[in-house]
C-alpha positions, 0 to 999 in steps of 0.5 A: 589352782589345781587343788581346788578341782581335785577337791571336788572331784574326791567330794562328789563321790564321797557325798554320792557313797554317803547318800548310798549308804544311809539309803542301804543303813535304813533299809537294813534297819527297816528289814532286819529281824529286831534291832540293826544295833546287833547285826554286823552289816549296820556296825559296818555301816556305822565305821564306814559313815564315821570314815565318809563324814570325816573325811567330807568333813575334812573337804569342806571345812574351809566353809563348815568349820570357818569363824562367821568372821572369815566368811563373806556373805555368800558363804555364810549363807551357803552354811547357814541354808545346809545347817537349816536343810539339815534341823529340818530334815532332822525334826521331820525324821523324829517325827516321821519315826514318831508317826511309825511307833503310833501307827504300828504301836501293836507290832512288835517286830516293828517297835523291834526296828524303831531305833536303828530307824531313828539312829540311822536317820539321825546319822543321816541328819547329821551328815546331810548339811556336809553331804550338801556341801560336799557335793554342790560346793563350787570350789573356785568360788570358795577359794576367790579370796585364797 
């Protein structure tokens, strides 16, 4: 079984860009002069994450995408636990940004930056279960039953 191996081989560094490029997305959004929606390298950003997760996605859907029914218990565990990391990181995000817009309520330039903030860690809310699974997902165990 050689395909499985190269799978992960080509998850893992996809998983590693994508952790990179929301890192790299956020601080454009918290840098930038008003609203990252407007300036080119966080557009860029944006088609370079809509190519990362959907070929992520694509690399581990046997497990993300599967009917419960099609899963053993390991695996539904394994996409039911990313499922919860990523609604818990979501819930924090939105409150984190909450938190932002309380405390500099009187600075302009900051309430400027609030919504590629939340854009950019909503996007990373939705990719991380897919990031987690990409990079942590032991192929042959997934495939035992293949």
């Amino acid at each position: 079984m050689s395909h499985p191996p190269a799978r992960t081989e080509r998850a893992r560094p996809m998983a590693a860009g994508m952790a990179l490029l929301l890192a790299g997305m956020l601080a454009f959004a918290l840098t930038s002069d008003g609203n990252a929606f407007t300036h080119t390298p966080w557009v860029v950003g944006l088609c370079l994450w809509l190519l990362l997760w959907a070929a992520l996605r694509s690399l581990t859907r046997a497990v993300a995408e599967r009917p419960a029914d099609g899963l053993d218990e390991r695996e539904r565990d394994v996409r039911n636990r990313v499922g919860y990391v990523g609604y818990q990181f979501a819930v924090a995000s939105g409150m984190a940004v909450v938190l932002m817009l309380v405390v500099f309520q009187n600075h302009e330039r900051v309430l400027d930056r609030a919504p590629g903030v939340l854009a950019t860690l909503m996007l990373a809310a939705a990719a991380l279960p897919t990031v987690i699974l990409g990079w942590s997902q032991p192929d042959e165990e997934f495939e035992d039953g293949e």
